[in-house]
N, C-alpha and C positions, 0 to 999 in steps of 0.2 A: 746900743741900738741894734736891734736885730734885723735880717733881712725877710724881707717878703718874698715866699715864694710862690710858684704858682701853676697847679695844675693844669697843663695845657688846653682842657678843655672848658675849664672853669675863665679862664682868661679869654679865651675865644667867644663866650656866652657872656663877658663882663662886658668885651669890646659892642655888644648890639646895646646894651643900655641909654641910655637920655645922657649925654655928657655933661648935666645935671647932677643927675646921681652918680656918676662914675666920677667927677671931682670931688664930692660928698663922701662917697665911698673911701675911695683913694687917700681922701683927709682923713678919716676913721682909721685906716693901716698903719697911717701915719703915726699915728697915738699909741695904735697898741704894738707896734715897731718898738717904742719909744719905752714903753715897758706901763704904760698907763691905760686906763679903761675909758671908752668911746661912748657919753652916752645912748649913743643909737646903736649899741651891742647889749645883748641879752645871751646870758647860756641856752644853747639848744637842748630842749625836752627830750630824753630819750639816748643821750650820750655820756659818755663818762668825762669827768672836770677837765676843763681845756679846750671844749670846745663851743665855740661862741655865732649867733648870726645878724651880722649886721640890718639891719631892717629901715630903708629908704622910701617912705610912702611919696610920689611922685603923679600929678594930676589925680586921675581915677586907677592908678595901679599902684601895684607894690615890688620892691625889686630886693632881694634879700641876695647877702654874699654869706657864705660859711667859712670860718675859718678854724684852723685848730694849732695850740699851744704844746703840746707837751709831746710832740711825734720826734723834736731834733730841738738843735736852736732854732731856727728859723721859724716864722710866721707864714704856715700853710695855707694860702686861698683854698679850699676844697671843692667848692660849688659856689655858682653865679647861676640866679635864674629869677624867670619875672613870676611871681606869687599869680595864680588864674583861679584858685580855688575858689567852691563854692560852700567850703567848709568854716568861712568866718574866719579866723588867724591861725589855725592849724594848719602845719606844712603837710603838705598831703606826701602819703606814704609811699608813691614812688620815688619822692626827691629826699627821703630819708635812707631806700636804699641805696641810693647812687653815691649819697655822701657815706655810709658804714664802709663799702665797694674800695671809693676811692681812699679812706682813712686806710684802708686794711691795706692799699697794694699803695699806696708811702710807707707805711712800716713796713713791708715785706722791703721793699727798696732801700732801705735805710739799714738794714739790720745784714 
């Protein structure tokens, strides 16, 4: 079983979610803690293998958590945020830099 860890600001952005989807979620971690795949995880577009986004459609929103595999042992939350886009299911490209940003300053911390 590996542990979940978790960006402090990602965890602080999971905490505003529907506690709906934040038990949802949480059961998904759970799974891939466990060394098994979640099927409300998909690989994120645009990242090298390892890393994954949970995807929680909830009423009229969508609430996605980012996680990543291959930075340590542990199970990296990287990003927590609620999907606003007006781009149909593309993660819009500011929340793409934020997760590269945060992947990059775990591996500099780790290493």
């Amino acid at each position: 079983m590996r542990r979940v860890s978790w960006v402090k600001a990602a965890l602080k952005d999971f905490g505003d979610f529907p506690q709906a989807v934040q038990k949802r979620m949480k059961f998904a971690l759970e799974i891939v803690a466990a060394g098994q795949f979640p099927d409300v995880a998909k690989p994120l577009k645009g990242f090298d293998a390892g890393v994954y986004e949970i995807a929680i459609p909830y009423r009229i929103d969508a609430y996605r958590t980012v996680y990543a595999l291959k930075l340590d042992e542990d199970v990296w939350v990287v990003h927590a945020f609620q999907k606003k886009s007006t781009q149909g299911v593309k993660t819009p490209q500011r929340e793409i830099d934020l997760i590269h940003t945060r992947i990059a300053r775990i591996r500099s911390m780790l290493s």
